[in-house]
C-alpha positions as CSV (number, residue, x, y, z in Angstrom):
1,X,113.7,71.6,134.4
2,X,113.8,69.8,131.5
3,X,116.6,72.0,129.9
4,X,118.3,71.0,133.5
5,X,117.2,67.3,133.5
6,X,115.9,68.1,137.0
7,X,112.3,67.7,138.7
8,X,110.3,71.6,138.8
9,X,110.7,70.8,142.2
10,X,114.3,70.7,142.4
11,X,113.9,74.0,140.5
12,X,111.8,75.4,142.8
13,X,114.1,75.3,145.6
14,X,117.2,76.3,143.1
15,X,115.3,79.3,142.9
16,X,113.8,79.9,146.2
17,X,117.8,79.9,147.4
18,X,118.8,82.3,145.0
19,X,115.9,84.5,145.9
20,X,117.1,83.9,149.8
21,X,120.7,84.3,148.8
22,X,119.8,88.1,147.0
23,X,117.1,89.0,149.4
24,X,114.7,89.8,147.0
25,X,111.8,88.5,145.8
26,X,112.3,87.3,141.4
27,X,108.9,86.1,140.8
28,X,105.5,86.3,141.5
29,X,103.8,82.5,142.3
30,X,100.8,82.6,140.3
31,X,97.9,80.0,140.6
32,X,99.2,78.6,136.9
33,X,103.1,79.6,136.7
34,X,105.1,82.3,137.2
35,X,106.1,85.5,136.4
36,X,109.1,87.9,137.0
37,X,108.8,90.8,139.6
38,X,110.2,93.7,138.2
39,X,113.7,93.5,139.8
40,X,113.6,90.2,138.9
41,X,112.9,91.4,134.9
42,X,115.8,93.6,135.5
43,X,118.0,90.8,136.9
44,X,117.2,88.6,133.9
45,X,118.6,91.5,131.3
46,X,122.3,90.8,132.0
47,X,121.8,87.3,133.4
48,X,120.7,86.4,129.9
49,X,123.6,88.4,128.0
50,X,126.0,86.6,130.6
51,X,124.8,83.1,128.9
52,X,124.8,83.9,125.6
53,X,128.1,85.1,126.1
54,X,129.2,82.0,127.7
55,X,127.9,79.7,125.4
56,X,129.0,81.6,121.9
57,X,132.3,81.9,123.8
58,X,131.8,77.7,124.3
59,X,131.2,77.0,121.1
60,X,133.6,79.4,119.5
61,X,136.7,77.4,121.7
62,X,135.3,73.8,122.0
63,X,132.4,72.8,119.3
64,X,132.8,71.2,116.4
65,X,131.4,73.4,113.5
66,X,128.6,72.2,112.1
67,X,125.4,73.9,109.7
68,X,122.7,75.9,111.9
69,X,119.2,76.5,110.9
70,X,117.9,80.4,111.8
71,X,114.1,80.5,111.1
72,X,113.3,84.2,110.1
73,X,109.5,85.4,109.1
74,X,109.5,89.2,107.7
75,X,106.8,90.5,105.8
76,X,105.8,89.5,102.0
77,X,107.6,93.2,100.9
78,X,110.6,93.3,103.0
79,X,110.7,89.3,102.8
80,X,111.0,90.2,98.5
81,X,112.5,93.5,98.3
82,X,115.1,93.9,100.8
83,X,116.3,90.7,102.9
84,X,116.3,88.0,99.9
85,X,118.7,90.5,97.5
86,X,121.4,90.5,99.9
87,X,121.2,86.9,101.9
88,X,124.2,86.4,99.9
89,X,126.6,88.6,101.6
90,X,124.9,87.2,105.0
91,X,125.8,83.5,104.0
92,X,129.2,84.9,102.8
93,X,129.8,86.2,106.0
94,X,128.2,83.6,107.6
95,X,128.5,80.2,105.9
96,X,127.7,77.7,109.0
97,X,124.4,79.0,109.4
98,X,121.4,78.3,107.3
99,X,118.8,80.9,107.0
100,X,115.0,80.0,106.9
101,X,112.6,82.4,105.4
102,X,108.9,82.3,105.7
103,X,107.2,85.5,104.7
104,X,103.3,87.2,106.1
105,X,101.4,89.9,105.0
106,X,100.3,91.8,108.6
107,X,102.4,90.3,111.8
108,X,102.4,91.3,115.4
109,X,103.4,88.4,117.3
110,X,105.3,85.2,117.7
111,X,101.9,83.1,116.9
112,X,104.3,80.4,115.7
113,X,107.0,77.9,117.4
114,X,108.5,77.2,114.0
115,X,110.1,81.2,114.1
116,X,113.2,82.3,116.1
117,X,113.1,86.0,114.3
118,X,110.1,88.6,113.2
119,X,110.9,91.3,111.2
120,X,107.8,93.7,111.8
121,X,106.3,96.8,111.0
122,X,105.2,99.5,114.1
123,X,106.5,101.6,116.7
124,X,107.7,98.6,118.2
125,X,105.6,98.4,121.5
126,X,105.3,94.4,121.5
127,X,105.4,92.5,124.5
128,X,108.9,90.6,123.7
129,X,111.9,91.8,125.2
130,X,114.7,91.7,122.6
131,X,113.6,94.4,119.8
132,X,115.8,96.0,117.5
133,X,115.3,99.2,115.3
134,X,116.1,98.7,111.6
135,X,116.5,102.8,111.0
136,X,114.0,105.1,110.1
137,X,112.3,104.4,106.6
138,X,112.1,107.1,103.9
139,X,109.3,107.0,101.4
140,X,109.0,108.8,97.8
141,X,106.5,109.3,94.6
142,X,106.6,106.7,92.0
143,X,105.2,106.1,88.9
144,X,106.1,104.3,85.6
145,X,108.0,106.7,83.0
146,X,105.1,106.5,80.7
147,X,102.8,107.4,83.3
148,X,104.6,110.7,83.8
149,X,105.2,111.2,80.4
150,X,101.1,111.5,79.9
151,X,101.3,115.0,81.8
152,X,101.8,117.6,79.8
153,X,105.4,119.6,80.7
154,X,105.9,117.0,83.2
155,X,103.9,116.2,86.5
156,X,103.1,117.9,89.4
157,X,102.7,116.4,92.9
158,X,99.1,118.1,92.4
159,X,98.8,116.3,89.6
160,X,99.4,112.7,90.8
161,X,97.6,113.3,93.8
162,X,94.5,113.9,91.1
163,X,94.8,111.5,89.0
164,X,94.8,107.3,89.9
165,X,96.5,106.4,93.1
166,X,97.6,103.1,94.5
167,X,97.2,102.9,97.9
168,X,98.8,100.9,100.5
169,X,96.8,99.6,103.2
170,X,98.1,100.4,105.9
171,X,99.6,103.9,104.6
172,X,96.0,105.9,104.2
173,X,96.9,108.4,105.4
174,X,100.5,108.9,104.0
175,X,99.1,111.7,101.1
176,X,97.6,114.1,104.1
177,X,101.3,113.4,105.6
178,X,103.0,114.4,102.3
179,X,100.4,117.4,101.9
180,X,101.1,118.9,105.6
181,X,105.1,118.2,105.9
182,X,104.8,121.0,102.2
183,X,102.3,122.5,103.6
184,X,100.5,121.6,100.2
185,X,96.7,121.3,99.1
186,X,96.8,118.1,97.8
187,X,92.8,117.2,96.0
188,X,91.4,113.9,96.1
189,X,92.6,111.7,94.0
190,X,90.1,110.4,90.9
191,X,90.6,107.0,91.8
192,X,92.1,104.8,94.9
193,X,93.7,101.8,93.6
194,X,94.5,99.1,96.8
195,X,97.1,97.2,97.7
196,X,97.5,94.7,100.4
197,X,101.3,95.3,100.3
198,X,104.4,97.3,98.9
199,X,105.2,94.4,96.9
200,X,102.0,94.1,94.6
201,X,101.6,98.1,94.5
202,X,104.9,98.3,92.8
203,X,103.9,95.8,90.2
204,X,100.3,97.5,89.8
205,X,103.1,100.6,89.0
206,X,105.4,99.1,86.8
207,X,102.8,98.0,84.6
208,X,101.5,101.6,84.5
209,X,98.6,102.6,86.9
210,X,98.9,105.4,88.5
211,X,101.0,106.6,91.5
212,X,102.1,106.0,95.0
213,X,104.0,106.6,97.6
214,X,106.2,104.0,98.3
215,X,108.9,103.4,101.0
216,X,112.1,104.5,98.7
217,X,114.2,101.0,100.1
218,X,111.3,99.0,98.6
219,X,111.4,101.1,95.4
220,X,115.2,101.5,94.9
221,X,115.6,98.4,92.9
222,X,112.2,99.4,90.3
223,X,114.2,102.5,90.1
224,X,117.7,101.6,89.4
225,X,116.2,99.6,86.7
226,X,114.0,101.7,85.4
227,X,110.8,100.3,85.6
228,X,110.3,103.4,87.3
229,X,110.7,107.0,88.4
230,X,110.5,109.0,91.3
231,X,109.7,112.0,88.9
232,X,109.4,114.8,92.3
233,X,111.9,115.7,95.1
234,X,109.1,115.3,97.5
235,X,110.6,112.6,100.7
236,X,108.7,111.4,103.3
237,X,109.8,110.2,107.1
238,X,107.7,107.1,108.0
239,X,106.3,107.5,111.5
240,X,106.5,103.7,112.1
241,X,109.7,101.4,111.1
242,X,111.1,97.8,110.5
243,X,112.0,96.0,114.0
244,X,113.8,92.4,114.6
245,X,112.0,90.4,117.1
246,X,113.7,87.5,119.3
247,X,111.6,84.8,120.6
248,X,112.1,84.5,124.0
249,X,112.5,81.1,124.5
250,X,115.0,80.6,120.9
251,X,117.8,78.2,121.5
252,X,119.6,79.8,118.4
253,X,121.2,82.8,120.6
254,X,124.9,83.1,118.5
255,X,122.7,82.5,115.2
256,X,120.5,85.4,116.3
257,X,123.6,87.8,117.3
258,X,125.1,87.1,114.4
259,X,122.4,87.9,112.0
260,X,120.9,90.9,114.3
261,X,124.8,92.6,113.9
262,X,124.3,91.9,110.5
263,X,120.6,93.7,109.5
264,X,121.4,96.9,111.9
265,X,124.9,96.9,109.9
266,X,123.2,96.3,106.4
267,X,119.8,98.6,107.2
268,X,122.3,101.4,108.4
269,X,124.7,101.2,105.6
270,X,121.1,101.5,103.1
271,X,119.6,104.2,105.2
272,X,123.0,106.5,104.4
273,X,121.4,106.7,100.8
274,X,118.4,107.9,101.9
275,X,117.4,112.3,103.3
């Protein structure tokens, strides 16, 4: 209504004709609000694709350009490690529209007004409607170079596994993964070193504790500048993955497009590198 500049009344009946006009009912009445019957959810899908697509093709004819603001929140790792490295072929691409960044440790929902995208960790089982798959993540074994050098003719993942590890929370359980997908023994290691993130576990490694096993996108840039080594073939799938979230109520639809085109395109093009 507001959106409109109409009454909720006048809104009411809008939508009371169109569900007289489809024969179908498009929402339950509720004794606060509303909420969409399930034809009424599928309805919505397209509807909402059909606006977008009128107003991108609105502003690309008839606005005058001007700078946008897209407020993104990702986690601290992939906040650090992977989206701030290559904003700048995003703003190249892309030089009307401001990007945001706000970072969090653990996120699951859109807790915050101030956000229009969440880049999340999971399976991606939220309860928003617009959610895209970033690719399947690929982790590895890292360690500084001196670290490996300590072992004498070179480490072995039964080694590691022995010796100090720093552990991710979150990824407990990725060692028993590693051990079952080899069908390895792996012992417990001597001493569990934790990490709220894959941010401050790869500095804890590149100033020479231990190992870990670390997703290889977050890693790749320690590695290619050799602060450290992934000194075994061993490659893990992730069983969870990165995900973009849309708010649903964003006003920033052609902002969103554009960036969402723009991570699936970049994430895909990084994944190539990886088993």
């Amino acid at each position: 209504a507001d959106e409109l500049a109409l009454t909720p009344a006048a809104v009411s009946q809008q939508v009371r004709m169109l569900e007289q006009h489809l024969r179908v009912q498009l929402f339950h009445r509720l004794p606060r609000g509303v909420e969409l019957t399930d034809i009424g959810q599928a309805y919505a899908q397209p509807i909402r694709k059909s606006f977008r697509d009128m107003q991108s093709a609105t502003d690309g004819l008839f606005q005058v350009p001007h700078r946008k603001a897209l407020r993104v929140r990702a986690s601290i790792s992939y906040a650090a490690l992977v989206l701030a490295p290559n904003l700048r072929e995003f703003r190249a691409l892309h030089p009307d529209i401001d990007i945001q960044l706000s970072t969090a440790v653990w996120s699951d929902r859109m807790d915050d007004a101030s956000i229009d995208l969440d880049i999340r960790y999971g399976t991606g089982d939220w309860p928003e409607t617009q959610i895209w798959s970033l690719g399947v993540e690929w982790a590895t074994v890292v360690c500084h170079p001196d670290y490996a050098a300590n072992f004498e003719d070179g480490p072995t993942i039964e080694a590691l596994a022995a010796a100090d590890v720093v552990q991710v929370t979150g990824s407990e359980v990725d060692w028993d993964r590693l051990s079952a997908r080899f069908e390895l023994d792996l012992p417990v290691p001597a001493q569990r070193i934790k990490a709220d993130s894959s941010l401050i576990a790869l500095q804890m490694l590149a100033s020479g504790q231990g190992s870990a096993i670390i997703m290889r996108r977050f890693a790749q840039r320690y590695l290619d500048q050799g602060l450290l080594v992934s000194p075994l073939p061993y490659e893990l799938p992730m069983d969870q993955g990165f995900h973009l979230v849309a708010r649903e109520d964003t006003k920033r639809s052609a902002e969103v497009d554009r960036f969402r085109d723009w991570l699936i395109s970049s994430s895909a093009t990084a994944n190539l590198t990886l088993p």
